[in-house]
Backbone as JSON, one array per atom type, in Angstrom:
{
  "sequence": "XXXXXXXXXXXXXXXXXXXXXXXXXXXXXXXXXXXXXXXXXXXXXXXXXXXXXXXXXXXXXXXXXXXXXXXXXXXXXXXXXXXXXXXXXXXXXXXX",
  "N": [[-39.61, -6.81, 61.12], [-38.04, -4.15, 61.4], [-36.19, -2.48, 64.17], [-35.81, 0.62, 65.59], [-33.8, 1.97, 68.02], [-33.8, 4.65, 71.05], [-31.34, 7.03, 71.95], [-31.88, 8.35, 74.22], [-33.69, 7.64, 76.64], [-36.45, 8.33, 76.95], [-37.9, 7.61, 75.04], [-39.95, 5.22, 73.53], [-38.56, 2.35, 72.27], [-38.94, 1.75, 68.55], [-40.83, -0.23, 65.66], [-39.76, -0.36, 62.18], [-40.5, 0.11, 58.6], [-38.66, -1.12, 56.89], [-38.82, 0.15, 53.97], [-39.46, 2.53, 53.72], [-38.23, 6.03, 54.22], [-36.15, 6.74, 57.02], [-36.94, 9.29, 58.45], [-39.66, 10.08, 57.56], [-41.05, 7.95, 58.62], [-40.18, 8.23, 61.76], [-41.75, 10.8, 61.64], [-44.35, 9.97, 61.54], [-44.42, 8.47, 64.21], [-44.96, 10.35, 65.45], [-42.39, 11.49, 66.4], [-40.52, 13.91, 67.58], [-38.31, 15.42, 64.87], [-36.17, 17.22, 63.14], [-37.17, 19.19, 60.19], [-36.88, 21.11, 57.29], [-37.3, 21.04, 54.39], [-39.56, 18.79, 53.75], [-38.55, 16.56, 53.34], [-37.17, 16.15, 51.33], [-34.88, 16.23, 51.3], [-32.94, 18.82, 51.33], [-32.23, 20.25, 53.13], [-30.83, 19.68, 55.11], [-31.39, 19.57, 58.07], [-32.87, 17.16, 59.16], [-30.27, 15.29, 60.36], [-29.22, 12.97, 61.79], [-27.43, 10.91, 64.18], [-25.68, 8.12, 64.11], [-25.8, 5.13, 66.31], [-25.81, 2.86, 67.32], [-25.12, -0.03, 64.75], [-24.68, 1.12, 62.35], [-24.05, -0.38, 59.71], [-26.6, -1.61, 59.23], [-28.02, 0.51, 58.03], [-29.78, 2.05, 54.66], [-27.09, 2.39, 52.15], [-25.5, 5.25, 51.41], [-26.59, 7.42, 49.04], [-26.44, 9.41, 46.42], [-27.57, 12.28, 46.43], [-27.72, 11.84, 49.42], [-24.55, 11.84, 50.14], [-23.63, 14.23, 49.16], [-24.82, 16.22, 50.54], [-23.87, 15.12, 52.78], [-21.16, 16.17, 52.36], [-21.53, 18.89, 51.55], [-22.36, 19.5, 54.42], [-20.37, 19.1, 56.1], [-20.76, 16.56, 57.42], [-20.13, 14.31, 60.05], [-19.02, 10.5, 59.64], [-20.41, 9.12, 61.24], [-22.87, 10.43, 61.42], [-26.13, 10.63, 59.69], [-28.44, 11.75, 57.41], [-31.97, 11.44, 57.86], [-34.24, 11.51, 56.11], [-33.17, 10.5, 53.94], [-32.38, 7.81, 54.44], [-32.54, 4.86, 55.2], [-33.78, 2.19, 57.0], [-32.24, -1.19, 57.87], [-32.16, -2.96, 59.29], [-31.57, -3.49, 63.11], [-30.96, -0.57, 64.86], [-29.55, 2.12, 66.69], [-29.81, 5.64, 67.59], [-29.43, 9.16, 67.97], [-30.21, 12.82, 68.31], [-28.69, 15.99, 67.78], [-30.75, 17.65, 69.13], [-32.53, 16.3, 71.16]],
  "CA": [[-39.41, -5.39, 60.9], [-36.57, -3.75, 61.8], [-36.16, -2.04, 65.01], [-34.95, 1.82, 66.2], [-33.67, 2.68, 69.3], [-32.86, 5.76, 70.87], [-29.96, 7.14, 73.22], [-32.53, 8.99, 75.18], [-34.8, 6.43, 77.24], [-37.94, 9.1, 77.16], [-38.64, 7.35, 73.86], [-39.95, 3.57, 73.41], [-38.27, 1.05, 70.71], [-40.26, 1.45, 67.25], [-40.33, -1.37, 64.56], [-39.91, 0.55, 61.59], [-40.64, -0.35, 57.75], [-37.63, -0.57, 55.43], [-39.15, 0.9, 52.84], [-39.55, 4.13, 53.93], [-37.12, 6.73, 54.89], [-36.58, 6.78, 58.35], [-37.34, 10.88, 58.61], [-41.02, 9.98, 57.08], [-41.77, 6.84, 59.7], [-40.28, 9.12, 62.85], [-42.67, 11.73, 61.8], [-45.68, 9.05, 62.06], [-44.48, 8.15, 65.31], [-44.97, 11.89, 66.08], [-41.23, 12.07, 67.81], [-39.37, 15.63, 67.03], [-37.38, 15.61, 64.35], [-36.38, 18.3, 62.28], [-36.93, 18.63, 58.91], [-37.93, 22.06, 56.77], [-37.92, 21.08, 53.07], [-40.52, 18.06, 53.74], [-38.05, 15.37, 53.27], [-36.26, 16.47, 50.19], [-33.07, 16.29, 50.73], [-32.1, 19.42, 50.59], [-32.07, 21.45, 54.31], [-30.01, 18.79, 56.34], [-32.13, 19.58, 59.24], [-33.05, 15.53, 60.08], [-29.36, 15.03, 60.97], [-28.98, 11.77, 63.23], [-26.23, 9.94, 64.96], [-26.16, 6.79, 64.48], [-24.88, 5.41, 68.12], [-25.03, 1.61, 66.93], [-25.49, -0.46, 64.0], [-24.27, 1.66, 61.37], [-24.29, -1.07, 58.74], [-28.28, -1.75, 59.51], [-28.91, 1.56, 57.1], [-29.16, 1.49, 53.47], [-25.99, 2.73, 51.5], [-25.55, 6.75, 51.4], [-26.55, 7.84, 47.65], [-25.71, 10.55, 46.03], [-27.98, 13.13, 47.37], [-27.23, 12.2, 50.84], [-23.31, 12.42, 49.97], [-23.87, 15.84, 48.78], [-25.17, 16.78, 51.72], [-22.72, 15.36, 53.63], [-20.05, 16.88, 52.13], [-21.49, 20.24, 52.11], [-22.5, 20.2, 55.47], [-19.36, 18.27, 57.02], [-21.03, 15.65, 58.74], [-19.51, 13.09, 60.44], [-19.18, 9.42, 59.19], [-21.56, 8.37, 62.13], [-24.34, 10.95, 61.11], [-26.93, 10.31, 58.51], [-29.85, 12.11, 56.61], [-32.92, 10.2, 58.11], [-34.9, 11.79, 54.98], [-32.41, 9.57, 52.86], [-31.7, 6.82, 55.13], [-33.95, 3.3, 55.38], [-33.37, 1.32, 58.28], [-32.42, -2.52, 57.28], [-31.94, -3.78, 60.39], [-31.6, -2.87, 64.48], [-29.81, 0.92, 65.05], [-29.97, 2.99, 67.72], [-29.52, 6.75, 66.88], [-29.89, 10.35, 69.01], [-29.93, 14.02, 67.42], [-28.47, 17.42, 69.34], [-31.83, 18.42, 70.0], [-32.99, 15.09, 71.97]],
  "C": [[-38.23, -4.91, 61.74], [-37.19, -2.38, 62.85], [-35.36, -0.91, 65.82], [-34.89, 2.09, 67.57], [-33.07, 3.75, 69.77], [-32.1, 6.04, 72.08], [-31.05, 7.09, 74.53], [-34.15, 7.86, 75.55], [-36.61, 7.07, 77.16], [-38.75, 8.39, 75.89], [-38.51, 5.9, 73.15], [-39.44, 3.27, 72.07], [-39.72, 1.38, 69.83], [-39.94, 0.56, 66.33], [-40.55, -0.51, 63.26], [-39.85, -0.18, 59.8], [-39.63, 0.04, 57.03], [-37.81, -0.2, 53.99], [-39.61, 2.09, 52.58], [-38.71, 4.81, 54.65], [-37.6, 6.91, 56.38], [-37.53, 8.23, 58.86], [-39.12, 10.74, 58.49], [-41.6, 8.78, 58.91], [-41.57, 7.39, 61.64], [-41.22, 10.13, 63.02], [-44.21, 11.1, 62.18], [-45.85, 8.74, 63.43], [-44.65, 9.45, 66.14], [-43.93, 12.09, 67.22], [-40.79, 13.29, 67.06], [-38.51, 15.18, 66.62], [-37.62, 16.68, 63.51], [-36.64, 18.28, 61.08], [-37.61, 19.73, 58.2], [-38.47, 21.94, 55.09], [-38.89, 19.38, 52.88], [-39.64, 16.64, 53.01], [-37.2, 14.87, 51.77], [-35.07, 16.05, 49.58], [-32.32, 17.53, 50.51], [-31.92, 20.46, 51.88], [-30.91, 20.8, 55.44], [-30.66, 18.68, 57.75], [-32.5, 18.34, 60.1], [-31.98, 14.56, 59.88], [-29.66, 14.36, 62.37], [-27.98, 11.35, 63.12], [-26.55, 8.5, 65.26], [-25.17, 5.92, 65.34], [-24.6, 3.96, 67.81], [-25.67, 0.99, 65.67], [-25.57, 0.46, 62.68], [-24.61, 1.02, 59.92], [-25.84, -1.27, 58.38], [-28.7, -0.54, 58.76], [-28.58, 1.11, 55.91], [-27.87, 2.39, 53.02], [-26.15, 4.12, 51.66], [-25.41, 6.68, 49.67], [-25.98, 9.09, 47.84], [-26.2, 12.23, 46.21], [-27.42, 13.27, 49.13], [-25.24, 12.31, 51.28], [-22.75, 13.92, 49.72], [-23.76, 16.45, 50.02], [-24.14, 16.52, 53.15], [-21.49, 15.79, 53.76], [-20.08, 18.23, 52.79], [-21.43, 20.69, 53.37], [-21.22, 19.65, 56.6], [-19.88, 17.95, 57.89], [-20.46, 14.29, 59.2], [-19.69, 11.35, 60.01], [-20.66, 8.68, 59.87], [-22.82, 9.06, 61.98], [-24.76, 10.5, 59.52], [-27.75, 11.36, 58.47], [-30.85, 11.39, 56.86], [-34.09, 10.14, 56.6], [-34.25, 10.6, 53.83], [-31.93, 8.2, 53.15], [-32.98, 5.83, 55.29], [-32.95, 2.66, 55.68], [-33.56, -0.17, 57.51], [-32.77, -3.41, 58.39], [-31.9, -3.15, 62.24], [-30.32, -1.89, 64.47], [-30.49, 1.38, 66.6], [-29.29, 4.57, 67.86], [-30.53, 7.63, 68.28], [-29.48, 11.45, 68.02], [-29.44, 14.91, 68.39], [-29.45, 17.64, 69.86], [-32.5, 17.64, 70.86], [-32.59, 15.42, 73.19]]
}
């Protein structure tokens, strides 16, 4: 299973199932992330930085291109709602 880590040390390594968006499997682990339309796709709110292992997500569709257009987000942020972890990342949000 593939393995998240985050900037901020307050919060242990999780092995996380690639078959579910990351946004859904952070909320299991009950860490704070944001997120108001329940994983939609459509508020941007569970905006992450992904700090290493970029490639280790799956591809950006066409919802989460949308979204990154509209909201001008940086190459290194993702949509965790739209994003499934392949492999080892390690990712932090502003509000962390």
């Amino acid at each position: 299973m593939p393995k998240v880590c985050f900037k901020d040390s307050k919060f242990q390594p999780l092995e996380v199932n690639s078959e579910m968006p990351l946004l859904q499997q952070l909320q299991a682990y009950k860490l704070p992330i944001a997120s108001s339309c329940g994983g939609e796709g459509t508020c941007n709110k569970c905006v992450i930085e992904v700090l290493e292992g970029h490639n280790n997500l799956s591809e950006v569709g066409t919802t989460e291109a949308q979204l990154k257009k509209k909201f001008h987000l940086k190459e290194s942020e993702r949509v965790a709602c739209q994003a499934y972890v392949l492999g080892p990342i390690k990712i932090t949000t502003s509000y962390w």
